[in-house]
TIDO-269954 format. One line per field, with one value per residue: residue number from 0; x, y, z negated of N, C-alpha, C in turn; residue in one letter. Coordinates in steps of 0.05 Angstrom, whole numbers. Atoms other than C-alpha are relative to their C-alpha. Example, Ala and Ser with C-alpha at 12.3 -4.5 7.8 and 13.67 -1.06 7.14 Angstrom:
<pts>
n	c(0  1) .
n.u	c(18  -16) .
n.v	c(-24  -24) .
n.w	c(0  1) .
ca.u	c(246  273) .
ca.v	c(-90  -21) .
ca.w	c(-156  -143) .
c.u	c(18  -15) .
c.v	c(24  22) .
c.w	c(0  -14) .
res	c(a  s) .
</pts>
This chain:
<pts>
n	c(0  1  2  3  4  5  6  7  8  9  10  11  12  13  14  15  16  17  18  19  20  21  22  23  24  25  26  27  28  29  30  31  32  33  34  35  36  37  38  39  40  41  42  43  44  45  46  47  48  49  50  51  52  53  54  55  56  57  58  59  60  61  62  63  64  65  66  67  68  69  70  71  72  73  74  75  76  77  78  79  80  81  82  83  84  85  86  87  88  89  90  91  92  93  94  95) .
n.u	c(9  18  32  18  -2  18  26  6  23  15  22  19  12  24  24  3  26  28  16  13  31  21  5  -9  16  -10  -23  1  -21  -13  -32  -12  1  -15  -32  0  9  -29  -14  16  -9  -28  -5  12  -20  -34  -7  -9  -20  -10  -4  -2  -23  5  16  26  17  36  -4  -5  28  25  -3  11  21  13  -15  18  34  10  -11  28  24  -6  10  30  23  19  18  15  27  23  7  23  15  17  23  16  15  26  18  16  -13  -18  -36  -5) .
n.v	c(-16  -22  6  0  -34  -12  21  -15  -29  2  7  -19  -19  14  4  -19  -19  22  0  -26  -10  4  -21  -28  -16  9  -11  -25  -7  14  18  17  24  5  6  21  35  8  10  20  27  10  11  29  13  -2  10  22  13  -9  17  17  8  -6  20  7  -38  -1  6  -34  -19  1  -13  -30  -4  -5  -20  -23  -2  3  -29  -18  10  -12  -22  0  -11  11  -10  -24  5  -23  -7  12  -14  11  5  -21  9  3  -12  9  26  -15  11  -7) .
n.w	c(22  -10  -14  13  13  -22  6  19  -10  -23  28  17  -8  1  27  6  -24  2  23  -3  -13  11  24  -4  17  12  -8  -5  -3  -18  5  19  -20  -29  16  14  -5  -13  26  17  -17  -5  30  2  -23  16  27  -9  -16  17  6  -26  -20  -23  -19  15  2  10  26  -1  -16  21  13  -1  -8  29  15  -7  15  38  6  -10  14  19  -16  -5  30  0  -21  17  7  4  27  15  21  30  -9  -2  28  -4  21  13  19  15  0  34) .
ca.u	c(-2564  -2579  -2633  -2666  -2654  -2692  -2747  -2758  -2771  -2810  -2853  -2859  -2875  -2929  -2960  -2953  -2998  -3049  -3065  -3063  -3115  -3156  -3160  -3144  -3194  -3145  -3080  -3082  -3016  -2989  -2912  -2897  -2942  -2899  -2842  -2856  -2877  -2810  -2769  -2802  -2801  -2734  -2718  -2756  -2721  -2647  -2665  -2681  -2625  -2584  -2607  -2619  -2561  -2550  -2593  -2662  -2692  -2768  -2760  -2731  -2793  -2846  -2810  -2817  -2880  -2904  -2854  -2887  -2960  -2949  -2908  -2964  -3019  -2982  -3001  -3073  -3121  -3175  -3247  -3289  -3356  -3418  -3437  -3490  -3545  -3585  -3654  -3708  -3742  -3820  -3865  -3895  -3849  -3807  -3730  -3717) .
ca.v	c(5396  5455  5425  5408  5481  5513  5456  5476  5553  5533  5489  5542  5590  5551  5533  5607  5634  5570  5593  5665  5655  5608  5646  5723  5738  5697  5726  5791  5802  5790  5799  5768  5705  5703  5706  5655  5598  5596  5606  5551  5501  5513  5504  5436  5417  5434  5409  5345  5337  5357  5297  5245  5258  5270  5224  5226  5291  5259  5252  5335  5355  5326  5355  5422  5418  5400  5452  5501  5489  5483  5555  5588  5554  5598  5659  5643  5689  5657  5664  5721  5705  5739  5771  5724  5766  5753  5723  5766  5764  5732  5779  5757  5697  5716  5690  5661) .
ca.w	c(-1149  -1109  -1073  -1131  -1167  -1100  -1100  -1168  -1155  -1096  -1138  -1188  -1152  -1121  -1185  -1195  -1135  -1148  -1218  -1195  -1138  -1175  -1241  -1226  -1286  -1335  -1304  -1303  -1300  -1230  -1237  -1301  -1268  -1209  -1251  -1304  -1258  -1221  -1287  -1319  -1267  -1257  -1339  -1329  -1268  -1306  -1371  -1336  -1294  -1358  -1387  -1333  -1297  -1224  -1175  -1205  -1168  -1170  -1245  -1237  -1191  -1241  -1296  -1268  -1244  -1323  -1356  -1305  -1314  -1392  -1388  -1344  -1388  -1444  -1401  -1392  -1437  -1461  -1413  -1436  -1479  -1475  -1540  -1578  -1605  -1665  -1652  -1659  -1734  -1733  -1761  -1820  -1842  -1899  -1904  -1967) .
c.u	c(-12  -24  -22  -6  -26  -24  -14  -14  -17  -31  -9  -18  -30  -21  -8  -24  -18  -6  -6  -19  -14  -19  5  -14  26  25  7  30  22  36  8  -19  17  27  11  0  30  26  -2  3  30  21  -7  16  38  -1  0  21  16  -1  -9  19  -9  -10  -31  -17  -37  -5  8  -34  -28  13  -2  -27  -19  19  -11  -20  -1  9  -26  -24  -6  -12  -28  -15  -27  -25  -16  -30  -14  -10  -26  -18  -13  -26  -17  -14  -26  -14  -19  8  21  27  3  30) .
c.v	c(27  6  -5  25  10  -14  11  25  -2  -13  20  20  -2  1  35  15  -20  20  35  8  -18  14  30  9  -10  7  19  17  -13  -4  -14  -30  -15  -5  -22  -30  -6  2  -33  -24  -4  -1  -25  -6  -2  -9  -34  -17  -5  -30  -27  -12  1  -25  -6  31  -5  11  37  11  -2  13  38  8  0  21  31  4  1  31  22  -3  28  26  18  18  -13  6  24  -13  11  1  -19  36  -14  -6  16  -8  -7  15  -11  -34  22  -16  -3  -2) .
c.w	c(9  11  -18  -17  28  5  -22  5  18  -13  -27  -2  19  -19  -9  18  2  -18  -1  18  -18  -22  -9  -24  -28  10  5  1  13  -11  -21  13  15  -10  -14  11  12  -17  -14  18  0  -22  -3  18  -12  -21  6  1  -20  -10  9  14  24  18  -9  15  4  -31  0  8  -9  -20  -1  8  -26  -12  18  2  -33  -6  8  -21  -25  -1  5  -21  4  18  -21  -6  -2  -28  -16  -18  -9  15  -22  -30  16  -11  -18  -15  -20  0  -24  -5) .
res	c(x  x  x  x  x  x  x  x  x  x  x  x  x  x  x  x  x  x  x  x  x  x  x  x  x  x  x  x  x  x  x  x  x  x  x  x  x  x  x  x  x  x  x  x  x  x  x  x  x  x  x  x  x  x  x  x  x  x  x  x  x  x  x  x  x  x  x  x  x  x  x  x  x  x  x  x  x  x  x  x  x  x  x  x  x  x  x  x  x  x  x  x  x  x  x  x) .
</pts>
C-alpha cells in the first residue's frame, strides 16, 4: 500500500511538470500545479485501492494517472483569442 501511495505522487507529480512545461501559458500558476497533480493522483490511486482491494496496483497507477490529468485539466485556463474585428464597411453599398 505504501508503494503504491508514493507511485502515485510520483506519477502526479510527473503529470504535473509535463503539463507545466508543455503549457506554461495555460498554467500560470506554478505551486498550486505542483500541488494538485500529486494530490489528485494520489486520491485516484486511494480511492481505487479503497474499492478494489489490495493486490491490483496497475488498476491504482492508471487510476491516478486519469484522476490526475482530469484534476489538472480543471486547472487549465482556456487559450487566449485574438480579438475579431469587424470587416471593413464597402463604400457605397447600403445595409439593409
Amino acid at each position: 500500500m505504501i508503494w503504491e501511495a508514493l507511485g502515485a505522487v510520483i506519477v502526479g507529480f510527473a503529470i504535473a511538470l509535463s503539463a507545466r512545461r508543455w503549457l506554461p501559458e495555460r498554467f500560470p500558476a506554478h505551486a498550486l500545479t505542483l500541488a494538485t497533480g500529486p494530490v489528485a493522483a494520489l486520491v485516484g490511486a486511494l480511492l481505487t485501492h479503497s474499492i478494489l482491494g489490495p493486490g491490483h496496483p496497475v488498476q491504482a497507477m492508471l487510476a491516478a494517472v486519469a484522476v490526475g490529468a482530469a484534476l489538472l485539466s480543471v486547472l487549465a485556463r482556456p487559450p487566449r483569442r485574438r480579438a475579431r474585428r469587424p470587416a471593413p464597411a464597402l463604400k457605397g453599398h447600403r445595409t439593409a
